[in-house]
N, C-alpha and C positions, 0 to 999 in steps of 0.2 A: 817080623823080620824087617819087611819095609820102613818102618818105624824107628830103629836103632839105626838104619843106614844115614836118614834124615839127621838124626841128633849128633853121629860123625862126623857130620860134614856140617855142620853151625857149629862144632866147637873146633875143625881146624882152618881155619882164613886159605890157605895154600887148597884145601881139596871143594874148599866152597866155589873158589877163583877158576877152577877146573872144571867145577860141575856146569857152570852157565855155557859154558860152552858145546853144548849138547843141549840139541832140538829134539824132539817126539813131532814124527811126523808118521800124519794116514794119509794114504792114496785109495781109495776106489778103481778096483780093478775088476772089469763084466765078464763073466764066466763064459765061454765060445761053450761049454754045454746047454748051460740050462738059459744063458744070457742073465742071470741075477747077478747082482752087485756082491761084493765081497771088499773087505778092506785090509788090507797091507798095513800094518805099523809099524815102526820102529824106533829108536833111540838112536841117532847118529851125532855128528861132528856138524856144527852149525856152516861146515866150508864144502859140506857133500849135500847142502840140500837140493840145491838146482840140480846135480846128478840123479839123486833119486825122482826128481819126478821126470826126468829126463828119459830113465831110464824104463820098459816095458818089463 
């Protein structure tokens, strides 16, 4: 499925110009139980990155 999404968007110019505009970002967030690490990902808007690491 991933794979025809890719091939959408290299043949329309207008949703390619759309796509860069979106970052994937992980934050490292330490669990108050056990204290191990755990990571947050996401796909946002390249203009909300500093809110998300901003944000707990």
């Amino acid at each position: 499925m991933a794979k025809a999404a890719k091939t959408a968007i290299k043949k329309d110019p207008k949703l390619a110009a759309e796509a860069k505009n979106y970052t994937k970002v992980i934050k490292a967030v330490r669990s108050p139980k056990t204290g191990a690490y755990t990571f947050k990902e996401q796909t946002i808007h390249k203009d909300k990155v500093k809110d998300f690491f901003a944000s707990k």
